[in-house]
Rosetta silent file (secondary structure, phi, psi, omega in degrees, C-alpha in Angstrom):
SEQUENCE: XXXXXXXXXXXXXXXXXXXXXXXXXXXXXXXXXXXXXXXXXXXXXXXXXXXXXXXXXXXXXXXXXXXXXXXXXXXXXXXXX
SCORE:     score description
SCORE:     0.000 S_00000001
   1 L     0.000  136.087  179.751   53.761   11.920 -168.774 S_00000001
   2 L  -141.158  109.942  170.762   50.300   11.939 -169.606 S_00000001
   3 L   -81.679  -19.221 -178.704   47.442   10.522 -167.711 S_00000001
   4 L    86.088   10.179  155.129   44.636   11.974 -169.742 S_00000001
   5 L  -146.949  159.100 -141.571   43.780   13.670 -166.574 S_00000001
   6 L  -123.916   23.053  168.887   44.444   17.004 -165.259 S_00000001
   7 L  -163.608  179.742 -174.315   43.846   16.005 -161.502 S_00000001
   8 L   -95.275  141.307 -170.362   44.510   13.180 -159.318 S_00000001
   9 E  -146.114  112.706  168.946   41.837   10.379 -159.174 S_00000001
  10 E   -46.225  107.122  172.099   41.568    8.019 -156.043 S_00000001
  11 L  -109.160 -132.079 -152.496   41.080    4.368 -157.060 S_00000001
  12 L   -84.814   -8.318 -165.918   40.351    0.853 -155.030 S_00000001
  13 L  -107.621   12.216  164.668   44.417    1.277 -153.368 S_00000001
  14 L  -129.610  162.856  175.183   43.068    4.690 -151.325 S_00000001
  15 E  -103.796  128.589  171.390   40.853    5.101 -148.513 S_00000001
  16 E   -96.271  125.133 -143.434   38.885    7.659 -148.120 S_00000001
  17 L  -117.949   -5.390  171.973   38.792    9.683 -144.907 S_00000001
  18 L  -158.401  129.790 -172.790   36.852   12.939 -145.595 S_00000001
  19 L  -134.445  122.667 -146.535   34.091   14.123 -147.580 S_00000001
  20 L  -121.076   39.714  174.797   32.607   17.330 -146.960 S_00000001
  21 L    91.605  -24.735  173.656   29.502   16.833 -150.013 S_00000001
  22 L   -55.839  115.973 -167.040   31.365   17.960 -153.015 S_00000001
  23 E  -121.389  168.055  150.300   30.971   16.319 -156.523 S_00000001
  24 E  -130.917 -151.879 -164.585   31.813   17.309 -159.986 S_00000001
  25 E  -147.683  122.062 -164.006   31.089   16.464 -163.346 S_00000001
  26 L  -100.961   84.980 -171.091   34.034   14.525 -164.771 S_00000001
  27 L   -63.722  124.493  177.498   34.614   15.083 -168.732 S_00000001
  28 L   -84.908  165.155 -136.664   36.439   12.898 -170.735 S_00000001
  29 L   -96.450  -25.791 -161.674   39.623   13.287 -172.985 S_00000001
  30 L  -139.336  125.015  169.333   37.299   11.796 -176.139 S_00000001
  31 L   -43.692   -2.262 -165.263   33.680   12.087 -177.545 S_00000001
  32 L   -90.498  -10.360  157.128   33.548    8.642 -177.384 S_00000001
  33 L  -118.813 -164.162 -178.987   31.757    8.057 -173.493 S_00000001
  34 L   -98.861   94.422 -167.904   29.846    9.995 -171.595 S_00000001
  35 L   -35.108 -167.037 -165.768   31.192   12.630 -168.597 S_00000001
  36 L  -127.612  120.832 -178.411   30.599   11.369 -165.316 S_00000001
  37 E  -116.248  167.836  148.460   28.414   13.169 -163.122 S_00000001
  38 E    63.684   39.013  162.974   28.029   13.624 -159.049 S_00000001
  39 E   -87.244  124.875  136.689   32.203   12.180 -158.747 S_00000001
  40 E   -55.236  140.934 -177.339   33.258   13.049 -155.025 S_00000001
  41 E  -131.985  127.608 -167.422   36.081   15.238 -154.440 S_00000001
  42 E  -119.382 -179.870  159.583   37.709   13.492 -150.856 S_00000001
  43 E  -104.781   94.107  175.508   40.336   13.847 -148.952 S_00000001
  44 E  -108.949  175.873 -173.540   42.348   10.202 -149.532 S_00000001
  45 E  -159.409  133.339  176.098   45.173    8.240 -148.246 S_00000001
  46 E  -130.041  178.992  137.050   47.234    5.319 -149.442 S_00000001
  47 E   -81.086  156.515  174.068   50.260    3.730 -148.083 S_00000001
  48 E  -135.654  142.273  167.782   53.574    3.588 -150.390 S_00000001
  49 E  -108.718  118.930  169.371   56.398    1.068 -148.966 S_00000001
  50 L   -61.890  139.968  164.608   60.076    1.860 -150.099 S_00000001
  51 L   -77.033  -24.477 -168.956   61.378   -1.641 -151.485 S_00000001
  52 L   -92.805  -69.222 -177.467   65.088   -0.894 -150.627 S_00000001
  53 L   -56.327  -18.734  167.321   64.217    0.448 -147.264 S_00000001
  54 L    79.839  -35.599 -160.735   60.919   -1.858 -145.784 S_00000001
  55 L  -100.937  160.736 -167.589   59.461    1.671 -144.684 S_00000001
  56 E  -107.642  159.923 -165.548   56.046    2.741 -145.443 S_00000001
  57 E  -147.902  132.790  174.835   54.921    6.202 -145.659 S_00000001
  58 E   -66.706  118.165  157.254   50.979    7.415 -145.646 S_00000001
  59 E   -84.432  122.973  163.059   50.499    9.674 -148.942 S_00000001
  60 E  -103.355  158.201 -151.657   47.658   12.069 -148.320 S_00000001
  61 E  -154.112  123.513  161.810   45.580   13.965 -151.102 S_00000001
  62 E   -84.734   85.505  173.934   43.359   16.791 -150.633 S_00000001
  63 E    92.451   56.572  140.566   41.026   17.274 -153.257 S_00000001
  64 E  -113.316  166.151  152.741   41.146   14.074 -155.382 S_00000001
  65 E   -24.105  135.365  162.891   38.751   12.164 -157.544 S_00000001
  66 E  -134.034  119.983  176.829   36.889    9.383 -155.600 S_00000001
  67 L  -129.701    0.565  163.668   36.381    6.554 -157.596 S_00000001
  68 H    24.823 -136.930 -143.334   37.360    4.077 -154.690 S_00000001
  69 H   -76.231    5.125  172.356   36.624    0.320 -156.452 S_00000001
  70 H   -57.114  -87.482  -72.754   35.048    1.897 -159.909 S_00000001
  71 L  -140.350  115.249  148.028   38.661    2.125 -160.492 S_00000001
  72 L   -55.119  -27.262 -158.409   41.371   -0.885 -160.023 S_00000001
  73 L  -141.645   81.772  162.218   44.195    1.493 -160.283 S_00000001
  74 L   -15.739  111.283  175.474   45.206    5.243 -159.401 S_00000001
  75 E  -109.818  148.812  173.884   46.177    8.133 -161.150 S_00000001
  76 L  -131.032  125.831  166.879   48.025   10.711 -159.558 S_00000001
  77 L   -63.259  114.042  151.758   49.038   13.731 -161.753 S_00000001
  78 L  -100.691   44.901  177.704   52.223   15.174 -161.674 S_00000001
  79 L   -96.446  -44.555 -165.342   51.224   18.379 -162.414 S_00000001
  80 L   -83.934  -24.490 -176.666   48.984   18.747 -159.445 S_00000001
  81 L  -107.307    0.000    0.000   51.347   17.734 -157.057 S_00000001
């Protein structure tokens, strides 16, 4: 599996519940944009609901990407977790 990223990156489906000032500078996979500068690195949360089972369970993430509604969609690397 390949996300084209080598960390987990929060989109518009996490919340974000702590941010202690940290950014980076986010580089992309292709010469073809620009990095990203001054991306928060938060402390998120989503819910995930089992379909067979009804119950929902809080995921929490330390140290992703916050790209909160820049983003429609979440990646979470399974490398990092």
């Amino acid at each position: 599996m390949d996300t084209h990223a080598d960390t987990c990156v929060a989109g518009c489906n996490f919340l974000m519940c702590e941010f202690d000032g940290t950014t980076c500078e986010v580089s992309p996979f292709t010469e073809e944009y620009q990095a990203m500068t001054n991306i928060p690195v938060v402390s998120a949360a989503t819910a995930w609901t089992d379909i067979e089972s009804g119950e929902t369970v809080i995921l929490w993430f330390n140290q992703i990407l916050w790209y909160g509604d820049k983003l429609d969609h979440s990646l979470i690397n399974p490398n990092q977790l």
